[in-house]
mmCIF file of the protein (N, C-alpha, C, O) and its ligand, coordinates in Angstrom:
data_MODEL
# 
_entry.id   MODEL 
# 
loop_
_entity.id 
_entity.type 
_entity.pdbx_number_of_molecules 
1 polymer     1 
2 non-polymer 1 
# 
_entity_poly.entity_id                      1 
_entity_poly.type                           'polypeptide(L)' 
_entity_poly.nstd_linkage                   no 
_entity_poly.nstd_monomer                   no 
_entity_poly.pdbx_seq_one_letter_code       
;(UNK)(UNK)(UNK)(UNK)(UNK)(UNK)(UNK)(UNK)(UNK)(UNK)(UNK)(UNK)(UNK)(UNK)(UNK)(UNK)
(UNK)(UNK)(UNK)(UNK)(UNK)(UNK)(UNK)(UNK)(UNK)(UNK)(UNK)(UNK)(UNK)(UNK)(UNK)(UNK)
(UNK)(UNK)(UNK)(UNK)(UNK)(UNK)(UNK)(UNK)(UNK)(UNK)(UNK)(UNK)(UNK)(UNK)(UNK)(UNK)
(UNK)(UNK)
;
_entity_poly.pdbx_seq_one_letter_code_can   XXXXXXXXXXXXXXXXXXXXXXXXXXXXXXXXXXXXXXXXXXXXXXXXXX 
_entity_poly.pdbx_strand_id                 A 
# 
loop_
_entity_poly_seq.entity_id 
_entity_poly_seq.num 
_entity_poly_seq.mon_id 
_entity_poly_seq.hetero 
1 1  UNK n 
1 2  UNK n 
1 3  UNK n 
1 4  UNK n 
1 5  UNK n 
1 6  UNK n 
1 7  UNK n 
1 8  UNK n 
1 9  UNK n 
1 10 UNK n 
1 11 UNK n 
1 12 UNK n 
1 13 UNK n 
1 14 UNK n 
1 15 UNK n 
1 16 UNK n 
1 17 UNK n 
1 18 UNK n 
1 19 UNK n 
1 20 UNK n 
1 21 UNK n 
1 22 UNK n 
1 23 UNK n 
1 24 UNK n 
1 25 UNK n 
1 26 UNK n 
1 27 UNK n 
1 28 UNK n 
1 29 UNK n 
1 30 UNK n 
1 31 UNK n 
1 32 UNK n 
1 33 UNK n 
1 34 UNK n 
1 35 UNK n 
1 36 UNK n 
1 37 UNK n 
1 38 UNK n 
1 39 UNK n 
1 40 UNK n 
1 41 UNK n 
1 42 UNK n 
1 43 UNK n 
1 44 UNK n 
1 45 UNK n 
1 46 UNK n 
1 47 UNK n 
1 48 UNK n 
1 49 UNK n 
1 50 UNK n 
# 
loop_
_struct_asym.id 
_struct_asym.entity_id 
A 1 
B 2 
# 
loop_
_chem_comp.id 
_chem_comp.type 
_chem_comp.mon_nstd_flag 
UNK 'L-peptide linking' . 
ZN  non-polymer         . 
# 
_pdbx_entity_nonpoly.entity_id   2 
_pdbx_entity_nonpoly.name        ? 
_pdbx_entity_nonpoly.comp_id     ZN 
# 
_pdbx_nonpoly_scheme.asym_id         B 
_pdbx_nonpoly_scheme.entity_id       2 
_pdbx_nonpoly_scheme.mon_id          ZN 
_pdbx_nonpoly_scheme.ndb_seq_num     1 
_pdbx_nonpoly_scheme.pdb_seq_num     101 
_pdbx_nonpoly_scheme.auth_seq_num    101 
_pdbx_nonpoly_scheme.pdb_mon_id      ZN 
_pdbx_nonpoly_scheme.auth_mon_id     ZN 
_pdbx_nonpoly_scheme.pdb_strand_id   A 
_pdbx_nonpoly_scheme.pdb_ins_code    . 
# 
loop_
_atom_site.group_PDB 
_atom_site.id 
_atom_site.type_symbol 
_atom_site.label_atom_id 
_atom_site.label_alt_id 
_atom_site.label_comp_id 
_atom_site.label_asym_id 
_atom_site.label_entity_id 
_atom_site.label_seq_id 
_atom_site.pdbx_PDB_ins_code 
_atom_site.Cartn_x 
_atom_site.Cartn_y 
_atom_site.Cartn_z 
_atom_site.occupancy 
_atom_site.B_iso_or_equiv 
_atom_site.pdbx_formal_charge 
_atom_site.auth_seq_id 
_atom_site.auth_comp_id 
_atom_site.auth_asym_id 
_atom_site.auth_atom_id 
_atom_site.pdbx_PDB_model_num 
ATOM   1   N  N  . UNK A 1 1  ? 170.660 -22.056 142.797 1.00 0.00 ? 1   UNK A N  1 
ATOM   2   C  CA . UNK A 1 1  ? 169.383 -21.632 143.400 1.00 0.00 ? 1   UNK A CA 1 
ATOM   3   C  C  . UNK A 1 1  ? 168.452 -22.818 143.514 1.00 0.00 ? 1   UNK A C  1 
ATOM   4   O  O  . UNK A 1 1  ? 168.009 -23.335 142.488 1.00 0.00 ? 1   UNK A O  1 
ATOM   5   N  N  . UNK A 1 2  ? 168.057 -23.387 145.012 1.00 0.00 ? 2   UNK A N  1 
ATOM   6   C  CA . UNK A 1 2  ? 167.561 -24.349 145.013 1.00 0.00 ? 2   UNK A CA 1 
ATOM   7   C  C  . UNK A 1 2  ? 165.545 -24.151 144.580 1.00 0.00 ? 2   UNK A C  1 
ATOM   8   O  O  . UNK A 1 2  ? 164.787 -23.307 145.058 1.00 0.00 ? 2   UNK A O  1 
ATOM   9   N  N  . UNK A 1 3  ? 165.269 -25.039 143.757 1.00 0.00 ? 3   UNK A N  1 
ATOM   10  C  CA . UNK A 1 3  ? 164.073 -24.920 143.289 1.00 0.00 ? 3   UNK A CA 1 
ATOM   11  C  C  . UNK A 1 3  ? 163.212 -26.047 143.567 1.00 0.00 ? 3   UNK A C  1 
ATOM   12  O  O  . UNK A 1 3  ? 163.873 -27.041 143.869 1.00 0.00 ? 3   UNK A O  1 
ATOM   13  N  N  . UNK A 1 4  ? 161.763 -26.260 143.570 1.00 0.00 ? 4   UNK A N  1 
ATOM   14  C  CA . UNK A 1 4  ? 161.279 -27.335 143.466 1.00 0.00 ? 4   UNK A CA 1 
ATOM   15  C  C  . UNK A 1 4  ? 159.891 -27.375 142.791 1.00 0.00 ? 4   UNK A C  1 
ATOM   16  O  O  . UNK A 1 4  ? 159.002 -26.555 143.018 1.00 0.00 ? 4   UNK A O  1 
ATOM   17  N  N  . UNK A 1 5  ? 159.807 -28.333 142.004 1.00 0.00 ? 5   UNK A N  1 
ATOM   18  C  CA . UNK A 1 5  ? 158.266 -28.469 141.127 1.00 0.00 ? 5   UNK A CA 1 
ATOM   19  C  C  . UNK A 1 5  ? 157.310 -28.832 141.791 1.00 0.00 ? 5   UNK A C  1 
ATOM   20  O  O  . UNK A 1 5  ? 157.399 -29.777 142.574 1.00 0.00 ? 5   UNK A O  1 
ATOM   21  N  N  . UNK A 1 6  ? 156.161 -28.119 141.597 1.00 0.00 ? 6   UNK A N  1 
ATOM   22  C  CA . UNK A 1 6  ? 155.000 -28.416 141.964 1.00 0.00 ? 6   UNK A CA 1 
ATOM   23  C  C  . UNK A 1 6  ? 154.288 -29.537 141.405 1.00 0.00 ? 6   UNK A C  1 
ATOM   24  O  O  . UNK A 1 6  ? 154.170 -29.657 140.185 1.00 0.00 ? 6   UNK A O  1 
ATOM   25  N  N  . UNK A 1 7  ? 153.710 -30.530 142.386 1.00 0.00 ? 7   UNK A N  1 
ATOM   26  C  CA . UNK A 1 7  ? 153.395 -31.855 141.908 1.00 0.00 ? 7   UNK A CA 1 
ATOM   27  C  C  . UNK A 1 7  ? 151.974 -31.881 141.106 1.00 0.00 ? 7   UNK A C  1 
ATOM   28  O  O  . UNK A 1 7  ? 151.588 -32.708 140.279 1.00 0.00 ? 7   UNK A O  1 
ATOM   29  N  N  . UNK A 1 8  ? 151.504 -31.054 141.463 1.00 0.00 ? 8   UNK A N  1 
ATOM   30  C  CA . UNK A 1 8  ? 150.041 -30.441 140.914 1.00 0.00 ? 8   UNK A CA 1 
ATOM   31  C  C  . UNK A 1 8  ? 149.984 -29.442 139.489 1.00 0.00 ? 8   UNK A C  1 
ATOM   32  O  O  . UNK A 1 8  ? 149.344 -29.581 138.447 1.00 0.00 ? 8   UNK A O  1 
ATOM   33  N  N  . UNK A 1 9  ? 150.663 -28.695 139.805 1.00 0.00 ? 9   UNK A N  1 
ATOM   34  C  CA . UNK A 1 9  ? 150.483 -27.933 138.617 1.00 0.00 ? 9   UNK A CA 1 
ATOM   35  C  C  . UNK A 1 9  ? 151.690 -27.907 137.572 1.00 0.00 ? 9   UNK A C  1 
ATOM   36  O  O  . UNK A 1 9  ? 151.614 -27.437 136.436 1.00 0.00 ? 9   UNK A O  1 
ATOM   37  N  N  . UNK A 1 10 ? 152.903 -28.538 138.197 1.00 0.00 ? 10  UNK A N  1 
ATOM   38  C  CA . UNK A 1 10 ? 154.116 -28.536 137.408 1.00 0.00 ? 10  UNK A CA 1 
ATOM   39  C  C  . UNK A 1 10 ? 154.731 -27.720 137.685 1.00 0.00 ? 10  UNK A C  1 
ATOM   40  O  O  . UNK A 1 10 ? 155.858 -28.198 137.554 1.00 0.00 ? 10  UNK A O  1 
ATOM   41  N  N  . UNK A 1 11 ? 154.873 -26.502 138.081 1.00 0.00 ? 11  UNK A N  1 
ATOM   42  C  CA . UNK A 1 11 ? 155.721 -25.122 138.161 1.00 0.00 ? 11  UNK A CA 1 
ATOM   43  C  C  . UNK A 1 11 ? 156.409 -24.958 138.830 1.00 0.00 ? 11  UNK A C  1 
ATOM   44  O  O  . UNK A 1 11 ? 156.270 -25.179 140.033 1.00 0.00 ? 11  UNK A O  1 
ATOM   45  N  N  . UNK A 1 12 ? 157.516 -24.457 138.230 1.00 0.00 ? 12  UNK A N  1 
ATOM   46  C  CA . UNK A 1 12 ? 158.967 -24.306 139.155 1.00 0.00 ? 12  UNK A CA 1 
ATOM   47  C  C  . UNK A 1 12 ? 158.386 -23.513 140.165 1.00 0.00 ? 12  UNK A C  1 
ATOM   48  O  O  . UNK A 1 12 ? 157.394 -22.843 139.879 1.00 0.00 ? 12  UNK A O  1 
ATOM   49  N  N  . UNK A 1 13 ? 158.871 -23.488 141.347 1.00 0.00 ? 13  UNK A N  1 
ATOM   50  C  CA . UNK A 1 13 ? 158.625 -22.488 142.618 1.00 0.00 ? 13  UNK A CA 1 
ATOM   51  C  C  . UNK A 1 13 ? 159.840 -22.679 143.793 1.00 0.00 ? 13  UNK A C  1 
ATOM   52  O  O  . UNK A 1 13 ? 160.158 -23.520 144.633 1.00 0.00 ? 13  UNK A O  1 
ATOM   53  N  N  . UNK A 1 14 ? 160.457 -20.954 143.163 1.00 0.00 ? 14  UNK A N  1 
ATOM   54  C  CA . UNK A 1 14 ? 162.001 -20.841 144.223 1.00 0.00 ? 14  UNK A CA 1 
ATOM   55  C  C  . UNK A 1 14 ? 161.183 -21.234 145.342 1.00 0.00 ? 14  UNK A C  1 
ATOM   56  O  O  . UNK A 1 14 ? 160.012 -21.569 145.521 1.00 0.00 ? 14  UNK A O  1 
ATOM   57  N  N  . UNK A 1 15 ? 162.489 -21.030 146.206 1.00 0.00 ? 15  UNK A N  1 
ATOM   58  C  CA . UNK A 1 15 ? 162.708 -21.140 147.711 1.00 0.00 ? 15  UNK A CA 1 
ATOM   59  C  C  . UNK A 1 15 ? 161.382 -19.870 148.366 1.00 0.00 ? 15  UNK A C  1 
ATOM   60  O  O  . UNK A 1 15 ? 160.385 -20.116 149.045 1.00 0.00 ? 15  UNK A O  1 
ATOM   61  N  N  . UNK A 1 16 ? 161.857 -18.587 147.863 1.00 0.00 ? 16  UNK A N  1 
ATOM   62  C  CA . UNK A 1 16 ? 161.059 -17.947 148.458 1.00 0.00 ? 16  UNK A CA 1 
ATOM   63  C  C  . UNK A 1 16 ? 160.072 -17.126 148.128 1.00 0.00 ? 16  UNK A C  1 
ATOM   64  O  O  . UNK A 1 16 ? 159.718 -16.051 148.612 1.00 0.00 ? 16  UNK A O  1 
ATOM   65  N  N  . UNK A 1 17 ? 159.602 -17.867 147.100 1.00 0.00 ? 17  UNK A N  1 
ATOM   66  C  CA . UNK A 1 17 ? 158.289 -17.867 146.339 1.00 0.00 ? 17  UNK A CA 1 
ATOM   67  C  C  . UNK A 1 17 ? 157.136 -18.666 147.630 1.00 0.00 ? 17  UNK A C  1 
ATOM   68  O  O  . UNK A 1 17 ? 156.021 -18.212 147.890 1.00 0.00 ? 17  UNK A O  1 
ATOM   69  N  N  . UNK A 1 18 ? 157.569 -19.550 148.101 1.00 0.00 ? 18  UNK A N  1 
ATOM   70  C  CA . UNK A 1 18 ? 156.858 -20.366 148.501 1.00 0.00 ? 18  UNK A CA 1 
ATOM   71  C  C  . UNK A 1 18 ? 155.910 -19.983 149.858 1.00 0.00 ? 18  UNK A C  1 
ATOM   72  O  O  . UNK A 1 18 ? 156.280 -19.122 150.656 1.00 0.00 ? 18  UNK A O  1 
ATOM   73  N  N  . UNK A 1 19 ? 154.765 -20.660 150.001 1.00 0.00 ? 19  UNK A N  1 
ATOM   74  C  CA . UNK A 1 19 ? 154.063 -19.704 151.230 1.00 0.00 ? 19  UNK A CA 1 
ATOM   75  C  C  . UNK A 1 19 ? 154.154 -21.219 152.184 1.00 0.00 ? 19  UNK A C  1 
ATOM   76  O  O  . UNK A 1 19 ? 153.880 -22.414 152.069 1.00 0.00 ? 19  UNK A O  1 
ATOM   77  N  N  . UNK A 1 20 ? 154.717 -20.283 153.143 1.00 0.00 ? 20  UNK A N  1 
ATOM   78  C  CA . UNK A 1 20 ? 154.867 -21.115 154.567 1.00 0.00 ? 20  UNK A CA 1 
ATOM   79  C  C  . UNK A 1 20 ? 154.405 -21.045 155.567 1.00 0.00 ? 20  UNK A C  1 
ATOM   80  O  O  . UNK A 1 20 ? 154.875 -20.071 156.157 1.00 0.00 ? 20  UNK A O  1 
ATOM   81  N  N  . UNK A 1 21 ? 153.572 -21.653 156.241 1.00 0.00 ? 21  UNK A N  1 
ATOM   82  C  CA . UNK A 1 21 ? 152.316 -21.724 157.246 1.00 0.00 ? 21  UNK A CA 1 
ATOM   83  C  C  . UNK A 1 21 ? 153.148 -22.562 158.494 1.00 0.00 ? 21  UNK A C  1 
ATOM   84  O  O  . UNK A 1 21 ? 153.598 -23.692 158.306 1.00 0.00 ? 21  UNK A O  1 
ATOM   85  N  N  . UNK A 1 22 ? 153.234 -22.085 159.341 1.00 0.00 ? 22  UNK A N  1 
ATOM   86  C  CA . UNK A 1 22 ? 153.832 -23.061 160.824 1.00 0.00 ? 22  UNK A CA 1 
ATOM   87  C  C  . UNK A 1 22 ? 152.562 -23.021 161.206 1.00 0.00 ? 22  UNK A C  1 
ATOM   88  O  O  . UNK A 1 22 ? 151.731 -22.136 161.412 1.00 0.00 ? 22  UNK A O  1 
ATOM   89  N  N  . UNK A 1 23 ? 152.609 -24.546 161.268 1.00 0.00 ? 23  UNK A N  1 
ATOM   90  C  CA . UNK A 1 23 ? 151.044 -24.992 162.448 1.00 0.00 ? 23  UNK A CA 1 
ATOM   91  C  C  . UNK A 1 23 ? 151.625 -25.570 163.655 1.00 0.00 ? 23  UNK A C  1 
ATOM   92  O  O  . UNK A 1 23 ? 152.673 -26.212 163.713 1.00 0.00 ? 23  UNK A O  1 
ATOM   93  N  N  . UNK A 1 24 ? 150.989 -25.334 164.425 1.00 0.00 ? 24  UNK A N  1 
ATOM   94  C  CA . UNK A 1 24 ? 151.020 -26.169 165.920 1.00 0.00 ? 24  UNK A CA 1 
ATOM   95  C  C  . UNK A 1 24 ? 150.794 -27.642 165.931 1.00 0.00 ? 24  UNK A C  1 
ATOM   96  O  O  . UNK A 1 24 ? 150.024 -28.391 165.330 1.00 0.00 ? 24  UNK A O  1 
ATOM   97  N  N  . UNK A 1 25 ? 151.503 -27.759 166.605 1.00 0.00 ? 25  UNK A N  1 
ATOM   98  C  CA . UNK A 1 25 ? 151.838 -29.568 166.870 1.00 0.00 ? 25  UNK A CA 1 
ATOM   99  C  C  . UNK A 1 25 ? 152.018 -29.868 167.965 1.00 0.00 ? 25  UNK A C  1 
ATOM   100 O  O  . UNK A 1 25 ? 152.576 -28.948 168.565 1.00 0.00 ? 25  UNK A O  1 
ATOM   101 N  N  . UNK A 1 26 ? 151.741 -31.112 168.856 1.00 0.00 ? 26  UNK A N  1 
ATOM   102 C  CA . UNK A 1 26 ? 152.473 -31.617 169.661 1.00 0.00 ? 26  UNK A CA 1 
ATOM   103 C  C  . UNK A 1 26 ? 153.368 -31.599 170.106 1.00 0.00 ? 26  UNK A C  1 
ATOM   104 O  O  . UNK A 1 26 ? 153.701 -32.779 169.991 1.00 0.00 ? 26  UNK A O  1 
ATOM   105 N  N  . UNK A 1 27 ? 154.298 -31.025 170.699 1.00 0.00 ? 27  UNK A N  1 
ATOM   106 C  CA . UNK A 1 27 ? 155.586 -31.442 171.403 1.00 0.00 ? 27  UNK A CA 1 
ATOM   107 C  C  . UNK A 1 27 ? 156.245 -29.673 170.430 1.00 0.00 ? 27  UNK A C  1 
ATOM   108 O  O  . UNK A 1 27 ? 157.295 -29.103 170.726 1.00 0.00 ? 27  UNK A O  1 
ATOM   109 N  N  . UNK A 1 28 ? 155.646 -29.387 169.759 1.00 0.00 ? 28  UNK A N  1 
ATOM   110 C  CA . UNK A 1 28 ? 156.137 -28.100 169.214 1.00 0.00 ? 28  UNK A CA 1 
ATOM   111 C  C  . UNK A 1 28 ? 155.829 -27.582 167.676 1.00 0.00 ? 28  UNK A C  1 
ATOM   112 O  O  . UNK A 1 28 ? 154.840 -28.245 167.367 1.00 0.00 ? 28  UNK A O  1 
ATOM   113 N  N  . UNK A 1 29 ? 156.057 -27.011 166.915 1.00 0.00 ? 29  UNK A N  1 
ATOM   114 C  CA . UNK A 1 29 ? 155.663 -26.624 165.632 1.00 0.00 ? 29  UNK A CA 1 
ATOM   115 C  C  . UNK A 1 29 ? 156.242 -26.635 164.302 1.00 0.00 ? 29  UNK A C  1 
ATOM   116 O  O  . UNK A 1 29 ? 157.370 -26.179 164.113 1.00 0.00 ? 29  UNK A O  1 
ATOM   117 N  N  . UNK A 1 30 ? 155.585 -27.096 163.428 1.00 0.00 ? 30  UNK A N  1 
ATOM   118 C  CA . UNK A 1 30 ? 155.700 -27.854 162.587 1.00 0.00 ? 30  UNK A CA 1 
ATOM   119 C  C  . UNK A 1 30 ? 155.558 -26.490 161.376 1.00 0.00 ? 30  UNK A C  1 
ATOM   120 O  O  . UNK A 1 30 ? 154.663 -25.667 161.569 1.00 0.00 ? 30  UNK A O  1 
ATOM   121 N  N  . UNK A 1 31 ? 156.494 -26.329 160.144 1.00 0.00 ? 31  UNK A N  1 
ATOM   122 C  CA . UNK A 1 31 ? 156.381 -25.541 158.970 1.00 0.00 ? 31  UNK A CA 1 
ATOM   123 C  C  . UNK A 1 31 ? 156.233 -26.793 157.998 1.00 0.00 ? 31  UNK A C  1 
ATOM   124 O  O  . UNK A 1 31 ? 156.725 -27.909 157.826 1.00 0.00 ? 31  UNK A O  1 
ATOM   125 N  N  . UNK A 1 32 ? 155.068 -25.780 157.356 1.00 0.00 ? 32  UNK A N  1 
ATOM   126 C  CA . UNK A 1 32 ? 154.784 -26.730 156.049 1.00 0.00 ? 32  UNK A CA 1 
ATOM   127 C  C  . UNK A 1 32 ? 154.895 -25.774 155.034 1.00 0.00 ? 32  UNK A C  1 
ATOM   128 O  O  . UNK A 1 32 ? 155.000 -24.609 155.418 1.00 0.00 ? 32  UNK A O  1 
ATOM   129 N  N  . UNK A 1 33 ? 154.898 -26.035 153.564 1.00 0.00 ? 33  UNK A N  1 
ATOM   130 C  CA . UNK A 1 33 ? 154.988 -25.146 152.749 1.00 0.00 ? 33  UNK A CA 1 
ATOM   131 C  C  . UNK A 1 33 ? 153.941 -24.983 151.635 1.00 0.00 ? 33  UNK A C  1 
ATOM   132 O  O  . UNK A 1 33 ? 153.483 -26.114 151.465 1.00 0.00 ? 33  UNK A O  1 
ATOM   133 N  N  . UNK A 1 34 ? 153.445 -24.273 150.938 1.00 0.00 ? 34  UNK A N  1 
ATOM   134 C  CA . UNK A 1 34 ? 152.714 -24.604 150.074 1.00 0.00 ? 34  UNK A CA 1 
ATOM   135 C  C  . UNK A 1 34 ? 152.873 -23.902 148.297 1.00 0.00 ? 34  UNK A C  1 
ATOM   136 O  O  . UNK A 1 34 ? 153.523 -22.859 148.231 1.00 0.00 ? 34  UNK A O  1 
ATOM   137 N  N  . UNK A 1 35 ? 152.389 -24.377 147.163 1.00 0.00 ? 35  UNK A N  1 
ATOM   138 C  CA . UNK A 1 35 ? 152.454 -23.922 146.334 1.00 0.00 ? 35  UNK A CA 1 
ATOM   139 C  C  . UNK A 1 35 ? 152.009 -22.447 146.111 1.00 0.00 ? 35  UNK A C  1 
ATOM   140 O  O  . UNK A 1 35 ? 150.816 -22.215 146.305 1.00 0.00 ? 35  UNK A O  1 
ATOM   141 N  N  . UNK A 1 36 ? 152.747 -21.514 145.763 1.00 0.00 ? 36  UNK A N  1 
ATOM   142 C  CA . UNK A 1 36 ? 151.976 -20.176 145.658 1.00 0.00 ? 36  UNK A CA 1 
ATOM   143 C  C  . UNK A 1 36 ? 151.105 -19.799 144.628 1.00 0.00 ? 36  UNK A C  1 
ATOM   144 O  O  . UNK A 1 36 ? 150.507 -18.739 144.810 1.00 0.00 ? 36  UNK A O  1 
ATOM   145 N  N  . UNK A 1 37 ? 150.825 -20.595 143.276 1.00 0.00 ? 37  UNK A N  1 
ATOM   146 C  CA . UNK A 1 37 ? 150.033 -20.739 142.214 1.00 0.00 ? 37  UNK A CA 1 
ATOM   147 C  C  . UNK A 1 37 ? 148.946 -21.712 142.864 1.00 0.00 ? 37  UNK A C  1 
ATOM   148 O  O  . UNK A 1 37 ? 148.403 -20.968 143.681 1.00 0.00 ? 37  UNK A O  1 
ATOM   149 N  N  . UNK A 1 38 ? 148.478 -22.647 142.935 1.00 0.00 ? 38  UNK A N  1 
ATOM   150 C  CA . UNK A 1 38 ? 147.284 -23.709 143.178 1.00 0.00 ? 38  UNK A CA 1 
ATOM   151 C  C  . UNK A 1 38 ? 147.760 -23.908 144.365 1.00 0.00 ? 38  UNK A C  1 
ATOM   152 O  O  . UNK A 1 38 ? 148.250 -24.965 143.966 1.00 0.00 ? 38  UNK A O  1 
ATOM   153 N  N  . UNK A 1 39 ? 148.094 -23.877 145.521 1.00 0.00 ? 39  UNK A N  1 
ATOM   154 C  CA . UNK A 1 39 ? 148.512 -24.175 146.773 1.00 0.00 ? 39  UNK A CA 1 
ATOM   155 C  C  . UNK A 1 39 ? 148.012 -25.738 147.305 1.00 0.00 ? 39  UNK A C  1 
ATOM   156 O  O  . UNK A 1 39 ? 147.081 -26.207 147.961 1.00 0.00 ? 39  UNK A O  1 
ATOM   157 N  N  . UNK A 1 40 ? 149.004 -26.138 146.729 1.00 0.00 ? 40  UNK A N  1 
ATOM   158 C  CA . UNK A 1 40 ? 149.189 -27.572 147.074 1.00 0.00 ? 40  UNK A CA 1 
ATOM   159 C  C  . UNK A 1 40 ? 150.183 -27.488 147.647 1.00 0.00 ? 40  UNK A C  1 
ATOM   160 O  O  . UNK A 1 40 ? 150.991 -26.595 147.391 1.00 0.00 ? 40  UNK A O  1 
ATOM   161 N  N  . UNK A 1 41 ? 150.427 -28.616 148.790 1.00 0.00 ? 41  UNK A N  1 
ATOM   162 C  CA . UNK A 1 41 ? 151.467 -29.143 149.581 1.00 0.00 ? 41  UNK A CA 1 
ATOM   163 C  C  . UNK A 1 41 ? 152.718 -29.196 149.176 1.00 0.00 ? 41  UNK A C  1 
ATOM   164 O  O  . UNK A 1 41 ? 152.617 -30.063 148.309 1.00 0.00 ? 41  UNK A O  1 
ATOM   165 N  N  . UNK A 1 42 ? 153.628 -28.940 149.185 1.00 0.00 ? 42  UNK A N  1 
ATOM   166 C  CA . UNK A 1 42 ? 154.922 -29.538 148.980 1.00 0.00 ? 42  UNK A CA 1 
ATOM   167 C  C  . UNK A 1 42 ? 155.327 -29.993 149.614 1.00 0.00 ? 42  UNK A C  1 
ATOM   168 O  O  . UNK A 1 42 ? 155.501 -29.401 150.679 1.00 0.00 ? 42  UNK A O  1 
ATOM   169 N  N  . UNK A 1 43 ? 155.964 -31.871 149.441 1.00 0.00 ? 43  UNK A N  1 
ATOM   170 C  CA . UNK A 1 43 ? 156.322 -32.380 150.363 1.00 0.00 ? 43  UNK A CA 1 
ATOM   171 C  C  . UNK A 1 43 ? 157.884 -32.707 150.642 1.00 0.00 ? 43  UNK A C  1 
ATOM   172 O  O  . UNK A 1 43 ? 158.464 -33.014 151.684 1.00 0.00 ? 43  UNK A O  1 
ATOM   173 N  N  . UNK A 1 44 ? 158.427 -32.494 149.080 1.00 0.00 ? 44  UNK A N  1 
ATOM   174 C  CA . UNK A 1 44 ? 160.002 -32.274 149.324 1.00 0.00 ? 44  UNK A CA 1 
ATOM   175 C  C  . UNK A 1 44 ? 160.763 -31.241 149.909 1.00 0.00 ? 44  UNK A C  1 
ATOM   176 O  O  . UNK A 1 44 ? 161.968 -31.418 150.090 1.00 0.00 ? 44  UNK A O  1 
ATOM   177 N  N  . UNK A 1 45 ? 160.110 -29.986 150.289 1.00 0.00 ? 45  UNK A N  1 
ATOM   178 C  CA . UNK A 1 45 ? 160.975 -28.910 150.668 1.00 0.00 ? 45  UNK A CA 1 
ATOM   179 C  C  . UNK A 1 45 ? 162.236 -28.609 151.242 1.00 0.00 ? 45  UNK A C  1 
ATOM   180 O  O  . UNK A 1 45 ? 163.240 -27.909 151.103 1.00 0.00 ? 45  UNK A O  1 
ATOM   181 N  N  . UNK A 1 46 ? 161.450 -29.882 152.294 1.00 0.00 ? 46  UNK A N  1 
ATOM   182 C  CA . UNK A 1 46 ? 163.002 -30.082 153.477 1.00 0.00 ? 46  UNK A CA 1 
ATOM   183 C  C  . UNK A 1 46 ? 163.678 -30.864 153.281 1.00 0.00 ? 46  UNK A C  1 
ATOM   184 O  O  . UNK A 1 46 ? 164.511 -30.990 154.179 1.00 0.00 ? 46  UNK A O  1 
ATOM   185 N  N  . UNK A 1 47 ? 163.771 -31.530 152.492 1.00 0.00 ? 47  UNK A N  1 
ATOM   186 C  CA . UNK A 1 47 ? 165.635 -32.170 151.841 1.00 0.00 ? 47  UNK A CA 1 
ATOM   187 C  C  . UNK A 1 47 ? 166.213 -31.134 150.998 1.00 0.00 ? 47  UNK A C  1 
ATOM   188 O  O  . UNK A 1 47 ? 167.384 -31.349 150.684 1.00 0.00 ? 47  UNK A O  1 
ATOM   189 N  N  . UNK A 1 48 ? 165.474 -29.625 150.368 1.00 0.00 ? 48  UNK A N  1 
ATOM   190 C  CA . UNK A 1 48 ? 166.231 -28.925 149.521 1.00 0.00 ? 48  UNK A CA 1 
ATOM   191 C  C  . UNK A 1 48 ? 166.470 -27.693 150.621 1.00 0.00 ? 48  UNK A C  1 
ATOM   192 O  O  . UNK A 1 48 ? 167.027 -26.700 150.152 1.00 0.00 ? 48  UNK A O  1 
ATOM   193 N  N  . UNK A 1 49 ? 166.106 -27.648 152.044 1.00 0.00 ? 49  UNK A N  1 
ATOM   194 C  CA . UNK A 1 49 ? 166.290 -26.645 152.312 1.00 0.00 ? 49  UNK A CA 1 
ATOM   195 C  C  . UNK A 1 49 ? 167.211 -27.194 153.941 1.00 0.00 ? 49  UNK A C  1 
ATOM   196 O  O  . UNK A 1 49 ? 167.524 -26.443 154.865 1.00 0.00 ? 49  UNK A O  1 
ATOM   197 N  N  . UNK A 1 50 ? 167.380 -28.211 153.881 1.00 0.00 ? 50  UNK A N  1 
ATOM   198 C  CA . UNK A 1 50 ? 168.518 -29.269 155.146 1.00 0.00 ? 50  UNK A CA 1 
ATOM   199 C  C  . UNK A 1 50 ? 170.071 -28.671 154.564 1.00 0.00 ? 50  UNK A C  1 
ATOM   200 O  O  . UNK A 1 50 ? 171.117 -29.069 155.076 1.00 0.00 ? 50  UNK A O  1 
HETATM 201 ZN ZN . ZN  B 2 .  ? 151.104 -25.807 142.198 1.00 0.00 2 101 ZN  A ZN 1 
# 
């Protein structure tokens, strides 16, 4: 079960724990993810979810 720590608060947070916001972009749209406890960025997501 792929997992990843939150850089902010420390806390494990599965895959689909996680809150995912697609924003609009240029040329097309972009998912970002965020912590579901302190909602900070996660910036590794997408090497655990490639
Ligand atoms: Zn956090």
């Amino acid at each position: 079960m792929a997992k990843v720590t939150c850089a902010r608060c420390g806390r494990d947070i599965a895959m689909h724990e996680l809150e995912a916001k697609t924003v609009a972009r240029r040329g097309g749209f972009d998912t970002r993810y965020r912590c579901p406890f302190c909602h900070e960025d996660v910036k590794d997501v997408t090497d655990s979810l490639a």
